[in-house]
N, C-alpha and C positions, 0 to 999 in steps of 0.2 A: 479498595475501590469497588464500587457497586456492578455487577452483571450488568451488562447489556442485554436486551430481548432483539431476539431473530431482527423486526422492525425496525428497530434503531441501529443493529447491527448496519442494515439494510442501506439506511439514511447516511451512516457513516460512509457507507464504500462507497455511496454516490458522493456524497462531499469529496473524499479521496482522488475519486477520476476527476470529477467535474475539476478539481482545483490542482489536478496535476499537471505538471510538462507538457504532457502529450496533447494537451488544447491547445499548445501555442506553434503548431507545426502546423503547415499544408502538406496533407500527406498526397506522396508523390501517386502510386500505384501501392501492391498485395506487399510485396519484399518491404521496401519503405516502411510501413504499417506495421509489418510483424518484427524488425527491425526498433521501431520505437516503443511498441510494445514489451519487448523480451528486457527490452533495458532501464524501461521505468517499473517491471516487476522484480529484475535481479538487482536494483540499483536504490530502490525506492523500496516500493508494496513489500516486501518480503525481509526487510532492513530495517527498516526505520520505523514503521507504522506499528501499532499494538498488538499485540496478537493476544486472543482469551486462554490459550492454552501457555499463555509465557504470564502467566496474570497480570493481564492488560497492560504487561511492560511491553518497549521494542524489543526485537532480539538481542539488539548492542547494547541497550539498559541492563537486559538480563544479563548478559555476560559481564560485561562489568556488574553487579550485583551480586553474580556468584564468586566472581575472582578477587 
């Protein structure tokens, strides 16, 4: 798989937010907010999405991959 540059890196995480969960909520107040945030990073961002340092596998790709 080809490198990514910083830019497109860039363009990536906005398609990510832009097209995640967390648009589809009316956030109530701060708790709310930080609330759907911690759980579209622990549940989503940090799971499933690619990461350059797992070479551009998800993490769950990679584990399965290695096992």
């Amino acid at each position: 798989m080809q490198k990514v540059t910083g830019e497109e890196s860039g363009d990536w995480e906005m398609f990510y937010f832009l097209s995640s969960p967390l648009n589809r909520f009316k956030i109530k107040n701060y708790d709310h907010a930080y609330k759907l945030v911690f759980e579209y990073i622990e549940t989503f961002y940090n799971t499933v999405r690619t990461h350059s340092h797992c070479g551009y596998l998800s993490p769950i790709n990679l584990y399965f991959f290695l096992t």
